[in-house]
Every structure is written in C-alpha cells, then in structure tokens.
C-alpha positions in Angstrom: 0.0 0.0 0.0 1.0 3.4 -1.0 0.7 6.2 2.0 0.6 9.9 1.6 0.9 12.1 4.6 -2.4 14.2 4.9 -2.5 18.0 6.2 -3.2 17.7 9.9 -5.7 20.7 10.1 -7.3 19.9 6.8 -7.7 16.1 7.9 -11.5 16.4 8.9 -12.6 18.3 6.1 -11.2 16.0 3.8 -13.0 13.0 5.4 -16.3 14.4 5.2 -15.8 16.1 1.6 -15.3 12.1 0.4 -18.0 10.8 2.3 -20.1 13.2 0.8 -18.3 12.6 -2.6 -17.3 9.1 -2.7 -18.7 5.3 -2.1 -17.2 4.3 1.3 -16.7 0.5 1.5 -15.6 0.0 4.8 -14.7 1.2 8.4 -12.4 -0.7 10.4 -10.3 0.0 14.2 -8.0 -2.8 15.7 -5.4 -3.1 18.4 -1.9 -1.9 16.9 0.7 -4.7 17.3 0.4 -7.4 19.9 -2.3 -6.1 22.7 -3.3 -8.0 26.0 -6.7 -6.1 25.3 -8.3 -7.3 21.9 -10.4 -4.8 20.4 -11.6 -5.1 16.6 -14.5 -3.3 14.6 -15.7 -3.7 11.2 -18.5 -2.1 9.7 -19.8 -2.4 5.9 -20.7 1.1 4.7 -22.6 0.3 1.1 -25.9 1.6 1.7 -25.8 3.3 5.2 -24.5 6.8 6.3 -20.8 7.5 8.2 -20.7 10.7 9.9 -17.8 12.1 11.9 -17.7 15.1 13.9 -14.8 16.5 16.0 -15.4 16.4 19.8 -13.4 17.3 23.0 -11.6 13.9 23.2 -11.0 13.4 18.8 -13.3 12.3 16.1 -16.8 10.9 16.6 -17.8 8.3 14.0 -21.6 7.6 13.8 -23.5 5.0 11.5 -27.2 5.7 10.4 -27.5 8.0 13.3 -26.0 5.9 16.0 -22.3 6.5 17.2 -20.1 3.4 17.0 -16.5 5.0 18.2 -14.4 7.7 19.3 -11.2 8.0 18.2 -9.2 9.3 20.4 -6.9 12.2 19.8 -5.1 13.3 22.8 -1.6 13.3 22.2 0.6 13.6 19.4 -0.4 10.0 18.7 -3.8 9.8 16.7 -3.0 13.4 15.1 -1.3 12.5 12.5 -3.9 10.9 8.8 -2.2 9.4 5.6 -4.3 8.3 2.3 -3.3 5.2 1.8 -4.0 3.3 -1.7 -4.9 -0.3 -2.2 -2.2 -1.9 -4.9 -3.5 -4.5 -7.1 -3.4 -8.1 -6.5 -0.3 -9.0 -8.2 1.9 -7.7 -5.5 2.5 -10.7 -2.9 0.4 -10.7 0.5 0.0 -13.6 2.4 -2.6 -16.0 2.0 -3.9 -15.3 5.5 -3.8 -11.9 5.2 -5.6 -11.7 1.6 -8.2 -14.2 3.6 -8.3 -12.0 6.7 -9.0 -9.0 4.0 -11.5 -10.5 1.8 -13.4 -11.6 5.1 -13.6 -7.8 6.5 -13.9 -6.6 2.6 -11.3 -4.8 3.0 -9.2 -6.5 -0.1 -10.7 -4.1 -3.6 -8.9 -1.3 -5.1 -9.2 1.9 -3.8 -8.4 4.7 -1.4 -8.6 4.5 3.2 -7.7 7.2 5.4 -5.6 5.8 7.8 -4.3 6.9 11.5 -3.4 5.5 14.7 -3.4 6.6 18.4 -1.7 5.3 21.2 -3.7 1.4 21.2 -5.5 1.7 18.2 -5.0 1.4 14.1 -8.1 3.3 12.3 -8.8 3.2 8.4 -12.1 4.5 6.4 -12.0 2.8 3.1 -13.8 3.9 0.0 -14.3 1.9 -3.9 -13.1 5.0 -4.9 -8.9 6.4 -5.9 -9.7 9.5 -4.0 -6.9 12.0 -5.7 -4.2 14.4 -3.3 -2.6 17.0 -4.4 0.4 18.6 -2.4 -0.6 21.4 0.2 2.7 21.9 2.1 5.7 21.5 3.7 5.6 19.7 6.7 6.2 22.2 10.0 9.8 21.1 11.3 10.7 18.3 9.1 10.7 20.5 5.5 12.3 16.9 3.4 8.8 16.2 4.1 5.4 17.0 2.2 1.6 17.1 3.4 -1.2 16.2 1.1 -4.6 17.1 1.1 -7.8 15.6 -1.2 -8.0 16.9 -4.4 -11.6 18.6 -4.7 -12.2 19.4 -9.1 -13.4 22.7 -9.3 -12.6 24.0 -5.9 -9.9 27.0 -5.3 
C-alpha cells in the first residue's frame, strides 16, 4: 500500500468532503501490534450513512444516526492521517492476510484514510482512488510534504 501524509488541520474536512463525494466500503479499528486487550470493529458502509464530527476527546464516528466509536486524539499519537492506496493483486500478500481481508472486505482497489493513536489502528475505506494534491511542507521536518484531497473545481 502506497501512503501519503495528509495535512493535519485539513484532515476532517477532507473526510467528510469524500463521504459526501465518494462510495465508502468500509470502516475498520484494531489493536496496533500485539495487545493483552483485543479490540476489533468492522462495519460495511454500502448503503448506510458515516458521519464524523470533531469532539473534545477526537473524532466521533456515527453510523445511520447511531455513534459506534471515538477516536481518540489526545496526544501527538492519533493526530497524524495518511491516504493510503490499495495496490493490485499482483503484489504478494500472504494467503492469511488476503483471507483475513477479503473476510472484513477490505481487499478491492481503492483509497482509506488511515491513523493510529496510542492502542489503536483506524482506516475509512472507500471503492473509490480519491486524488491528493500537495498542500505543504511539513512544520519542522521540510524533506517532508503534506497532502490534502483533491476537490475538481474547488480554489
């Protein structure tokens, strides 16, 4: 998977332009790494309405109305978004993990936001290549850039 660095401040904007714009497929949050406390949600999105919202404590994800996590924001950890973009099948992935993907539907072409806090590994995929385009320079590390969606027509 290829992983662009998304604009911190534009990050929730962004998300909410491609649900608005695009098909999301999936939304998925699991431990990172080896955790004594297992913790896994996956939800299917054809058909029903994602929301997020910022609150106090990070972003509020609701389904159809109802809200089904909080991802927490309250460090340095969890700040940070990257686009990541499926690749096709022909470059090698495990048969586990291509069975583990297919399973969670997770294993199509296209586009997830990705981020993780402290415990936890967050991704919003959609059917769609969502397109960046380059919005800066990263603050203190310059060798590095920040992306942000790429909204046709918009200035």
């Amino acid at each position: 998977m290829e992983q662009y660095e998304l604009a911190p401040k534009q990050v929730l904007d962004d998300i909410r332009y491609c649900l608005e714009n695009y098909s999301p497929r999936s939304f998925h949050v699991r431990n990172v790494g080896a955790s004594s406390k297992k913790f896994e949600l996956v939800e299917k999105l054809d058909g029903r309405n994602l929301e997020v919202e910022q609150a106090e404590e990070g972003l509020r994800f609701s389904i159809d109305g109802i809200e089904v996590f909080l991802f927490e924001q309250d460090s340095d950890f969890g700040r940070s978004f990257g686009m990541g973009y499926d690749r096709d099948s022909r470059i090698y992935v495990s048969p586990e993990e291509i069975k583990e993907m297919k399973k969670s539907g997770l294993y199509e072409n296209g586009s997830s936001f990705r981020s993780a806090n402290m415990d936890l590994l967050m991704w919003l995929s959609f059917h769609d290549r969502i397109p960046l385009r380059f919005h800066s320079l990263r603050e203190g590390d310059p060798g590095e850039k920040d992306y942000c969606v790429d909204r046709e027509g918009e200035k």
